[in-house]
C-alpha positions as CSV (number, residue, x, y, z in Angstrom):
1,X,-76.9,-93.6,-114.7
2,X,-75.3,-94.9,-111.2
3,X,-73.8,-91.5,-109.2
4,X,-70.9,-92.4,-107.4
5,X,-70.7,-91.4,-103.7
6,X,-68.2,-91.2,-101.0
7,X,-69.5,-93.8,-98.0
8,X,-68.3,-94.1,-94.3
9,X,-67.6,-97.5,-94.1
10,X,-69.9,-98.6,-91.5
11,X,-72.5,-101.1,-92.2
12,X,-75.7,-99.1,-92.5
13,X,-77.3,-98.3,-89.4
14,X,-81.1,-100.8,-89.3
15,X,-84.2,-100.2,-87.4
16,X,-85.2,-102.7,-85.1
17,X,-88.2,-102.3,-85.4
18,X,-90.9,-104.8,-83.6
19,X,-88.0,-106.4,-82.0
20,X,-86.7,-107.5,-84.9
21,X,-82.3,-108.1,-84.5
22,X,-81.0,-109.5,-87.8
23,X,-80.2,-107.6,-89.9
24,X,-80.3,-108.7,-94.0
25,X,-77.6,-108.9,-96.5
26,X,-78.4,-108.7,-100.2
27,X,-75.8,-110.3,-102.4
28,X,-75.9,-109.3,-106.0
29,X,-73.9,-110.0,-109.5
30,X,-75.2,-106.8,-111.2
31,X,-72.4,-105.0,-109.8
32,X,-69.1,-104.9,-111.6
33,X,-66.2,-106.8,-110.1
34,X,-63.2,-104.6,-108.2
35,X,-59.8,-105.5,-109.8
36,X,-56.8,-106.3,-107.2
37,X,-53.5,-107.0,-107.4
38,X,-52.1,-110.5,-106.8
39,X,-49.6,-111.0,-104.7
40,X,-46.4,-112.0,-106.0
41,X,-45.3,-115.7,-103.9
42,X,-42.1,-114.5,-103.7
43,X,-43.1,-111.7,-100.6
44,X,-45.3,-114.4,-98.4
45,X,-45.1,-116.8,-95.9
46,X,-45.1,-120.4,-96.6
47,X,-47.5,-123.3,-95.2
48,X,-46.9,-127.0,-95.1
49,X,-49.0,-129.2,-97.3
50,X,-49.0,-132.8,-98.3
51,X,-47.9,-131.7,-101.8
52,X,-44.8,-129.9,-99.9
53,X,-44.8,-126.0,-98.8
54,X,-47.0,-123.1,-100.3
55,X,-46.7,-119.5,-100.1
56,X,-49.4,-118.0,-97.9
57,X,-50.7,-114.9,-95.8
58,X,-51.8,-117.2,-92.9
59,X,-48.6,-117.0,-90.7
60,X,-48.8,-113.4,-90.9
61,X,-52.3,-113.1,-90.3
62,X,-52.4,-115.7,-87.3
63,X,-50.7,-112.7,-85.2
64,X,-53.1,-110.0,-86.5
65,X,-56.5,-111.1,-86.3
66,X,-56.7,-111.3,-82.7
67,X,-55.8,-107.9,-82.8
68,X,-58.8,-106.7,-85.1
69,X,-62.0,-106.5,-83.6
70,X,-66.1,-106.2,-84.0
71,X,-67.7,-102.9,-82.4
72,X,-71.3,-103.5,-82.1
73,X,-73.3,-99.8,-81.4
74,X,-76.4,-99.3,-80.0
75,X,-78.4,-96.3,-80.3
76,X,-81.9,-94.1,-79.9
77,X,-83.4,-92.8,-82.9
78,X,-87.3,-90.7,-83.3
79,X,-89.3,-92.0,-85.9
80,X,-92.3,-90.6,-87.5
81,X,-95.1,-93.2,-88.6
82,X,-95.5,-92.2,-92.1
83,X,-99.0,-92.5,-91.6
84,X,-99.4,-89.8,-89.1
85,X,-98.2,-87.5,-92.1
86,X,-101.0,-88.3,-93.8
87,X,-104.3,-85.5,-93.3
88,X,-106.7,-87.7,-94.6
89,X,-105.8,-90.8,-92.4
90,X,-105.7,-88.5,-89.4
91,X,-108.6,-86.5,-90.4
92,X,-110.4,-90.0,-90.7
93,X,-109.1,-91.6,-87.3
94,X,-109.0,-87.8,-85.8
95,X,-105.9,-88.3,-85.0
96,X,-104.5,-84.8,-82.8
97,X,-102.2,-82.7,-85.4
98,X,-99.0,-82.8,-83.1
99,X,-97.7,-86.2,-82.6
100,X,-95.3,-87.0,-80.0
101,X,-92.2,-89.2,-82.4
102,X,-91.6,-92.7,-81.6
103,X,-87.9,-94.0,-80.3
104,X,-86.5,-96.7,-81.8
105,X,-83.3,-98.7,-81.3
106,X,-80.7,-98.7,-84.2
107,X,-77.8,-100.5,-84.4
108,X,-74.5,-100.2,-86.8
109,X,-71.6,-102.2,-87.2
110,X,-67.9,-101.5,-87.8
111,X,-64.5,-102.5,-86.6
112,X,-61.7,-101.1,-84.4
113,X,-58.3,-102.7,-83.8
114,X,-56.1,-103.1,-80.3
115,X,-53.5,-100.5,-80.2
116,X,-52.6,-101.3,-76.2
117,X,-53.0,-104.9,-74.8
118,X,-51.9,-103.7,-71.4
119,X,-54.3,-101.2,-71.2
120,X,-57.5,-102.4,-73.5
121,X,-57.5,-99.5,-75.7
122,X,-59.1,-99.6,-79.5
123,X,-58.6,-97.5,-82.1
124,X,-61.7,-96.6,-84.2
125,X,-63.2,-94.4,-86.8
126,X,-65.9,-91.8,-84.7
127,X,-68.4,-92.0,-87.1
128,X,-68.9,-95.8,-85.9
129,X,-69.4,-95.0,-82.5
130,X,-71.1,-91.6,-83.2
131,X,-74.1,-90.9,-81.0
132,X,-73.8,-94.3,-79.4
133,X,-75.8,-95.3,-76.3
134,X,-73.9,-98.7,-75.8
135,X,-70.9,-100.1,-77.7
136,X,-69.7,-103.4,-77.5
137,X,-66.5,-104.8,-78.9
138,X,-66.5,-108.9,-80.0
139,X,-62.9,-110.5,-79.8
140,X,-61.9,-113.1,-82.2
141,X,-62.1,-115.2,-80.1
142,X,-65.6,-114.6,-79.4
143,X,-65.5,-112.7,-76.4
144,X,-67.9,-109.7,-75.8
145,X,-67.1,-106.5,-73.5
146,X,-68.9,-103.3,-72.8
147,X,-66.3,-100.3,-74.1
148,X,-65.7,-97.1,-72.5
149,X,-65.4,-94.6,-75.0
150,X,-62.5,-92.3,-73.8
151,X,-62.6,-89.4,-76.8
152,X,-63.4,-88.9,-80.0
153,X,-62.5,-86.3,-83.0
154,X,-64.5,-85.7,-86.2
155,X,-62.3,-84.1,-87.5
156,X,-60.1,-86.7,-88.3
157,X,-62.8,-89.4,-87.8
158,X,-61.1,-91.5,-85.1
159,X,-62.1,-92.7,-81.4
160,X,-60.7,-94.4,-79.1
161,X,-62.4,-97.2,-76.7
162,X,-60.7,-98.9,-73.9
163,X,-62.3,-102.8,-72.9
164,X,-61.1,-104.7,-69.7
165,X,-60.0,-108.1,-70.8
166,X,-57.1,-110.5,-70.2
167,X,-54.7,-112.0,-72.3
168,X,-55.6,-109.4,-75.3
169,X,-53.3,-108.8,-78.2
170,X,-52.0,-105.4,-79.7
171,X,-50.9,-104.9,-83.3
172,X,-47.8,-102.9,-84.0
173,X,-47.9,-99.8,-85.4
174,X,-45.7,-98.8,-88.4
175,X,-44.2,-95.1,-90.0
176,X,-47.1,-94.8,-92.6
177,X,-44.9,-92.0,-94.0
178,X,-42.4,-94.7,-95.3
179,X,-45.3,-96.5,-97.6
180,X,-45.1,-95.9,-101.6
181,X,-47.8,-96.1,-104.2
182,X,-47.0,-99.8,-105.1
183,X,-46.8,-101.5,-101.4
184,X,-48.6,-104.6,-101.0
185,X,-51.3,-104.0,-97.8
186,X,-54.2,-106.3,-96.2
187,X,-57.3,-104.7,-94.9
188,X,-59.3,-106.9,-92.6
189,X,-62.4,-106.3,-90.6
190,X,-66.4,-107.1,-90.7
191,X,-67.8,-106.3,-93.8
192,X,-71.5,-106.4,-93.8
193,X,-70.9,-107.5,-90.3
194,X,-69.1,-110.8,-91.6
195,X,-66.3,-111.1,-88.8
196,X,-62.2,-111.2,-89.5
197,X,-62.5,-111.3,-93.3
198,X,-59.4,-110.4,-95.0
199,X,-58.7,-108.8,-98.4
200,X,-55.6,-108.1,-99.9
201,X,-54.3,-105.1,-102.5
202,X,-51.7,-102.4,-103.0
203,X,-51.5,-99.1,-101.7
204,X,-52.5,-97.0,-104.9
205,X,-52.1,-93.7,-104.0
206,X,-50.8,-91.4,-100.9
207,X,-52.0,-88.7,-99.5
208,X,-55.6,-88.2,-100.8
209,X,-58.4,-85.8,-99.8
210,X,-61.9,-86.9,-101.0
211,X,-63.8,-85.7,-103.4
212,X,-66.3,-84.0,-101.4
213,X,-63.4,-82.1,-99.8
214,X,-64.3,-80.4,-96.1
215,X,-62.8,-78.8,-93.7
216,X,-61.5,-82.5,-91.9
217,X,-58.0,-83.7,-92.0
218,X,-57.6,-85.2,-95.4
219,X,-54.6,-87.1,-95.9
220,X,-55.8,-90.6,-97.1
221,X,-54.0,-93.8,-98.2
222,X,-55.7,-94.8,-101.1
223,X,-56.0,-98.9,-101.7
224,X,-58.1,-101.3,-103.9
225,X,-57.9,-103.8,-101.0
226,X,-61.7,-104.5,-100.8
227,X,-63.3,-102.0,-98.4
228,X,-67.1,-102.4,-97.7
229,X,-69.3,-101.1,-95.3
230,X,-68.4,-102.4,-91.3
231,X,-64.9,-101.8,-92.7
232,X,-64.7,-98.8,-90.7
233,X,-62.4,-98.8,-87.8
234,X,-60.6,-101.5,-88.8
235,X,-56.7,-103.1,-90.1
236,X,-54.8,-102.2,-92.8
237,X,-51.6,-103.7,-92.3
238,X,-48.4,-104.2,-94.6
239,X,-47.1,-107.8,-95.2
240,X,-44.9,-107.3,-92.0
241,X,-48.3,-107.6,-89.9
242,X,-47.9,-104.2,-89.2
243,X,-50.4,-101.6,-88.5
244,X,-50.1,-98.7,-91.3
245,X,-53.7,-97.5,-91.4
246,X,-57.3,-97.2,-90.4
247,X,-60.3,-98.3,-93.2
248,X,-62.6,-95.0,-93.3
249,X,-64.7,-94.5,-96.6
250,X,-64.8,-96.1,-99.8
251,X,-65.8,-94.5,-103.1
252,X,-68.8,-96.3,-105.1
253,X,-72.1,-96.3,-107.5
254,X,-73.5,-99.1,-105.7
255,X,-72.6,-98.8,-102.0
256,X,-70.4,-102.3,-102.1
257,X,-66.2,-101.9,-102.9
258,X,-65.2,-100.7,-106.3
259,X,-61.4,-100.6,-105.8
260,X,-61.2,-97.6,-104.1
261,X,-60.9,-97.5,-100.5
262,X,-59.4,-94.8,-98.3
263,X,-57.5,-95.3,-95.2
264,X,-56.0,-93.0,-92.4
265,X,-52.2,-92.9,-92.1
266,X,-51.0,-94.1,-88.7
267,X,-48.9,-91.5,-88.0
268,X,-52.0,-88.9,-87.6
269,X,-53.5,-92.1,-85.8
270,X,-50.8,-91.8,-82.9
271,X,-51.1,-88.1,-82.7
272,X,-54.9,-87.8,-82.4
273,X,-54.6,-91.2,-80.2
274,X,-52.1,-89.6,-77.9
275,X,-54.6,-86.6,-77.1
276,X,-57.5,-88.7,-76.8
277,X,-55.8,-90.7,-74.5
278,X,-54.5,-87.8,-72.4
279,X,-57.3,-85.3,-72.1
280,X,-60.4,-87.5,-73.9
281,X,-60.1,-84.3,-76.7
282,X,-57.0,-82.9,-79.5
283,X,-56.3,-79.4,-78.5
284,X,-56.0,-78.9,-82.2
285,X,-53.5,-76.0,-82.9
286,X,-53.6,-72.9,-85.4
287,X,-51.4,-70.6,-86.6
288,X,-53.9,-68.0,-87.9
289,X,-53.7,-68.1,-91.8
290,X,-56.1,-68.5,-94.4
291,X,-55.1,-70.7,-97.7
292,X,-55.8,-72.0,-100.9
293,X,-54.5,-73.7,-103.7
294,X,-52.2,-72.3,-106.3
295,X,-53.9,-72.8,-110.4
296,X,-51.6,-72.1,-113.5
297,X,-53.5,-68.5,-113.2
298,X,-52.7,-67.7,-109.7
299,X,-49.0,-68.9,-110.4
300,X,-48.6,-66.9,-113.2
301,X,-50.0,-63.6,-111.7
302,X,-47.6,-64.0,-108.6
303,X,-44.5,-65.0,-111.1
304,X,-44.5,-68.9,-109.9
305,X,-43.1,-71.5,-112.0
306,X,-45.3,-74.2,-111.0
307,X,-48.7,-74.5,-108.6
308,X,-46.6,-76.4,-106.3
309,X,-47.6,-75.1,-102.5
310,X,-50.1,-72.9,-100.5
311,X,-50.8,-69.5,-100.7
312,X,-51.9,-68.0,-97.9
313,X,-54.8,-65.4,-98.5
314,X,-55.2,-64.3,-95.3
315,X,-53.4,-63.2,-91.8
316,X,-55.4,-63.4,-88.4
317,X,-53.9,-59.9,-86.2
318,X,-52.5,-60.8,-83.7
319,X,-52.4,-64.5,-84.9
320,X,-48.9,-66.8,-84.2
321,X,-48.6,-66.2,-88.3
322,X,-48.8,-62.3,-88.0
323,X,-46.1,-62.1,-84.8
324,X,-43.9,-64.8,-87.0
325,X,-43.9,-62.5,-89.7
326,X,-46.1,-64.4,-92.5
327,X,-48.0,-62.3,-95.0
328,X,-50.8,-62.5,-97.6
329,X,-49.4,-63.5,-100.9
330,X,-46.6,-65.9,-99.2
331,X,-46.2,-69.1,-101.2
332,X,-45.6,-71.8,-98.2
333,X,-43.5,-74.6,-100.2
334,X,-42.2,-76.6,-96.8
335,X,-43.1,-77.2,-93.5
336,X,-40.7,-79.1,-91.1
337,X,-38.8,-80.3,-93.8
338,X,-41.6,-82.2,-95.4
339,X,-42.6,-80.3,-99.2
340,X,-45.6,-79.1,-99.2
341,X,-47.8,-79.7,-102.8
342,X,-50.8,-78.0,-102.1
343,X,-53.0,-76.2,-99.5
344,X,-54.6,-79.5,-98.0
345,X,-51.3,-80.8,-97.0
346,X,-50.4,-77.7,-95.3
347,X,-53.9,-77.7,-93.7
348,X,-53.1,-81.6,-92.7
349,X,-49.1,-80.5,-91.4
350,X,-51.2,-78.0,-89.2
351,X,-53.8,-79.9,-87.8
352,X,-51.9,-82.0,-86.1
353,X,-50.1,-80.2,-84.5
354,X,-51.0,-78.4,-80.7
355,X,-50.9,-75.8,-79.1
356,X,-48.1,-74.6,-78.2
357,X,-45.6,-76.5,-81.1
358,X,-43.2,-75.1,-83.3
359,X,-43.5,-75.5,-87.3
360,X,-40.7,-74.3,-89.5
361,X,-42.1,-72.8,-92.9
362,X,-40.5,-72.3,-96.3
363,X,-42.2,-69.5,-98.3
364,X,-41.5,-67.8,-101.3
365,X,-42.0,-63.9,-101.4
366,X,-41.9,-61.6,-104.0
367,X,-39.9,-64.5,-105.8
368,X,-37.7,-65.1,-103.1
369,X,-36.6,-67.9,-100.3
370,X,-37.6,-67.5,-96.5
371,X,-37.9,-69.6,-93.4
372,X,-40.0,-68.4,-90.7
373,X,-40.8,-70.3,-87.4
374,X,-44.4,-70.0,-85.8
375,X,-45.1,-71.6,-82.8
376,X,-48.6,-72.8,-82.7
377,X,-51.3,-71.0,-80.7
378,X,-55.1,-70.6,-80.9
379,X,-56.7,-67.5,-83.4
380,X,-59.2,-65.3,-82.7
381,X,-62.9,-65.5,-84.8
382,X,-63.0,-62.8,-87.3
383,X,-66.7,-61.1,-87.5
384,X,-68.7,-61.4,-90.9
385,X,-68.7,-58.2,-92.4
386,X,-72.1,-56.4,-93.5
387,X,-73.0,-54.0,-96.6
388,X,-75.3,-51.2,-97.6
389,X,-75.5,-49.3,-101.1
390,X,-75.2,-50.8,-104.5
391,X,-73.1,-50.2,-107.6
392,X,-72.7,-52.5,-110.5
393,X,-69.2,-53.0,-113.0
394,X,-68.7,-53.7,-116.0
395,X,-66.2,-56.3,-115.5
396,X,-68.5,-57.9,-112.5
397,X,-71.2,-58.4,-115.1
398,X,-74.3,-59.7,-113.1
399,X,-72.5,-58.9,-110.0
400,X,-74.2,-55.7,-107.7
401,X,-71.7,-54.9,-105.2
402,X,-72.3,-52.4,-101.6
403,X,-70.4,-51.0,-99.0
404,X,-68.6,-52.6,-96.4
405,X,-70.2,-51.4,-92.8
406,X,-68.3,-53.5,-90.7
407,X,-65.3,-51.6,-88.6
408,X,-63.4,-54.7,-88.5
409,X,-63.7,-55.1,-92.1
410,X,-62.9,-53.7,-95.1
411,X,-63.5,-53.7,-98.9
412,X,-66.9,-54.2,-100.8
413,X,-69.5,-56.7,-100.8
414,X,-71.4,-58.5,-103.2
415,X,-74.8,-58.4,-102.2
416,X,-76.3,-60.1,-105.3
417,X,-74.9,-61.7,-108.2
418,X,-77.0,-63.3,-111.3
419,X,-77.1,-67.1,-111.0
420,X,-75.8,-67.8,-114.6
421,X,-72.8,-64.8,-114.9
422,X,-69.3,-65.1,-115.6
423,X,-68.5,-63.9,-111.9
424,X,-71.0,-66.7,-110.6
425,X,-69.2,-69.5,-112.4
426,X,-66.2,-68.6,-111.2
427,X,-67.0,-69.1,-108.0
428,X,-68.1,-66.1,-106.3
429,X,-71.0,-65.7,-104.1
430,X,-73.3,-63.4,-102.4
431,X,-71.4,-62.3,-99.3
432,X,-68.3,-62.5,-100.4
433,X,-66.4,-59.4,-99.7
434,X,-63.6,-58.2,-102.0
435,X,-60.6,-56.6,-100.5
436,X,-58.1,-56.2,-102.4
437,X,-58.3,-55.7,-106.6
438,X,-54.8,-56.2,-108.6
439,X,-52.5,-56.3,-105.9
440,X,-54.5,-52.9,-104.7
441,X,-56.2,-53.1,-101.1
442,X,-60.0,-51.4,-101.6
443,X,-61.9,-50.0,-98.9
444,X,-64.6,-48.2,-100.9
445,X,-66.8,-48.3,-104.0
446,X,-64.7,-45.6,-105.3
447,X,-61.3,-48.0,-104.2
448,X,-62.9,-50.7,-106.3
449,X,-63.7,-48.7,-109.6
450,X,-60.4,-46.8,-109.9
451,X,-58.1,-50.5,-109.1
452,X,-60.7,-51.9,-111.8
453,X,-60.1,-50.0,-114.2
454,X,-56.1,-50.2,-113.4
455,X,-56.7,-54.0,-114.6
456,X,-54.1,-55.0,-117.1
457,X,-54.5,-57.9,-119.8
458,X,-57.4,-58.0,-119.4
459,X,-57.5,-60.1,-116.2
460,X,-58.3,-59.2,-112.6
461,X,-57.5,-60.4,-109.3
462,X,-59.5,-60.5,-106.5
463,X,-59.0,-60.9,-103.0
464,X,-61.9,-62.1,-101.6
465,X,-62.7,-62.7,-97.6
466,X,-65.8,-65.2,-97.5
467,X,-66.9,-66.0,-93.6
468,X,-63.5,-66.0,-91.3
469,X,-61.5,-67.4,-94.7
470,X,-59.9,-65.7,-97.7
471,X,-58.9,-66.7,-101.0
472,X,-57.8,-65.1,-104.6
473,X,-59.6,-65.4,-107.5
474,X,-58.2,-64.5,-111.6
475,X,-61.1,-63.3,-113.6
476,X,-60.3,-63.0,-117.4
């Protein structure tokens, strides 16, 4: 059975080995064909023809494509000969045990878009320019310039360049926050390193996260406008030829599109651009909270009438939260007057934001309305705590639990838990360290046992710290 998998949209990366510079393209009919939406005549452009005029995409795109570009990247890679793995063909050529790797060149391909004519800067996703030793962006127009990369952040997966050419063209850049599930969009780039091909669909969906989650900025436009490898970096534009997002990753069995494509929204674009730009880094602010998402459980044991929001599960000391006044348990529901639906949009709200900014919150606590105002700083690392001692519980089946040693630190550990219990398929771990049982804050063995056996309903509540984050936990 195929697995599907989230892909960076950058045409796979090829050895060149023996000087070899092409790089094959497999076309195949096994795969099943992406559905996309048509778009309605009514919302194009029209072209002359002998048989009178037509509606098209062509006047529209004859101002965008100069603005979309090829990014060629060159890099060093050490490579193993498989054979030198082998003991029998080096015992048999007495070949010494250590040896040294071989460096090859590798190349990858993608796409980037011109955000600033006057000033030759290119937008791009990082993870096409990634560990590049040379990067080279192609025109439309077939013109070729060595790039300057001026910064770069993972954690949103965007770079800029900057090229020094004449006569370039810039695409505008639109509010992505005004698109809706349903907008007709074009994504164009070099798929499989086939130059300025365009592909048309809707937006069908807003404000994704991927499935494989992270700690990244995740706040993706989904589309079923075809997205394929060397997508990366480029256009996605609304029928106004307006720039409203950046191709990134595509979800698939097969590695080719399947309809689902995501893109990031041009309004984080212009914030991590403006940083790059300015300091060749984003000063990425914090406000010193952990969170997590809010289940039907966790809503019902705080008295909630939906899961809509964050709930923050931890406060750094000290922390811009702690001197605002936020605390553990607080359901954040807003932030600058945008509602919040769940802990990744607070953690994308945030992450944009730097140092030094104000954010205006609406919580609920203790079932009632706040607003608090924190202005954004940096937060402290909070040490890993340590255990010694054992005790088991009842309710913990499979779980052995130990004292918490660490002064900064306080509750109980688990320091083993049985790979196929109840309190392992819930999602606990070894390490994890519970502080706080049924509303009850422990610092003991003995603080655990007697809040345990408080428990009503037959459900607990944990509050667990795991590395420097916290969450909460029902266990029934």
């Amino acid at each position: 059975m195929s697995k599907t998998m989230l892909i960076k949209s950058t045409a796979a990366a090829a050895l060149l080995a023996l000087g070899a510079t092409g790089a094959a393209v497999i076309l195949s009919t096994t795969s099943p064909s992406a559905v996309h939406a048509d778009i309605p005549p009514t919302v194009l452009g029209q072209v002359q023809t002998p048989s009178g005029p037509m509606p098209s995409l062509a006047p529209m795109l004859k101002t965008v494509l100069p603005a979309v570009v090829n990014i060629a990247v060159t890099s060093k890679v050490e490579v193993q000969n498989p054979l030198m793995q082998d003991p029998f063909f080096k015992h048999f050529f007495n070949m010494p045990d250590q040896q040294e790797p071989q460096e090859q060149e590798a190349q990858a391909i993608g796409s980037g878009v011109i955000v600033d004519a006057a000033k030759g800067y290119v937008i791009t996703n990082n993870h096409v320019i990634d560990q590049a030793d040379s990067i080279k962006v192609k025109l439309n127009d077939d013109r070729e310039y060595d790039a300057k990369l001026i910064g770069k952040d993972p954690e949103s997966d965007l770079a800029v360049l900057q090229i020094k050419a004449d006569d370039l063209k810039q695409l505008p850049i639109a509010d992505s926050d005004q698109l809706q599930v349903g907008d007709f969009v074009v994504a164009i780039g070099s798929p499989f390193a086939l130059n300025q091909t365009v592909t048309s669909g809707i937006v069908s969906a807003l404000g994704r996260a991927t499935p494989d989650g992270g700690d990244g900025i995740q706040d993706f436009i989904q589309t079923d406008a075809s997205i394929n490898p060397g997508n990366s970096g480029g256009a996605l534009v609304n029928l106004r030829g307006e720039l409203v997002g950046i191709p990134s990753q595509i979800l698939s069995r097969s590695g080719g599109n399947m309809g689902i494509g995501f893109a990031i929204p041009t309004n984080l674009v212009k914030s991590v651009m403006t940083q790059l730009i300015a300091t060749g880094s984003v000063n990425r602010g914090r406000i010193g909270i952990g969170i997590q998402p809010l289940n039907p459980q966790l809503a019902k044991a705080f008295g909630l009438k939906d899961t809509h929001g964050a709930l923050v599960t931890q406060v750094t000391p000290g922390s811009p939260a702690a001197k605002a006044g936020i605390k553990v348990k607080d359901v954040i529901i807003s932030a600058n007057g945008r509602e919040i639906q769940n802990a990744q949009q607070l953690h994308n709200t945030v992450g944009v934001l730097s140092v030094g900014d104000k954010i205006k919150l609406k919580l609920i606590r203790d079932g009632e309305p706040r607003e608090i105002s924190v202005e954004v700083g940096k937060t402290p690392e909070k040490a890993v705590a340590t255990a010694t001692g054992k005790v088991t519980k009842s309710k913990l089946a499979g779980v052995t639990l130990g004292e918490v040693t660490d002064g900064d630190t306080k509750g109980v550990q688990i320091t083993a838990i049985e790979p196929n219990s109840a309190a392992a398929r819930s999602g606990l771990r070894p390490g994890d360290v519970i502080v706080g049982v049924n509303n009850k804050a422990v610092a003991s063995v003995d603080d655990f046992n007697s809040a345990a056996t408080a428990s009503k309903d037959g459900q607990m509540l944990l509050q667990v710290q795991r590395g420097n984050g916290m969450f909460f936990l029902v266990l029934q």
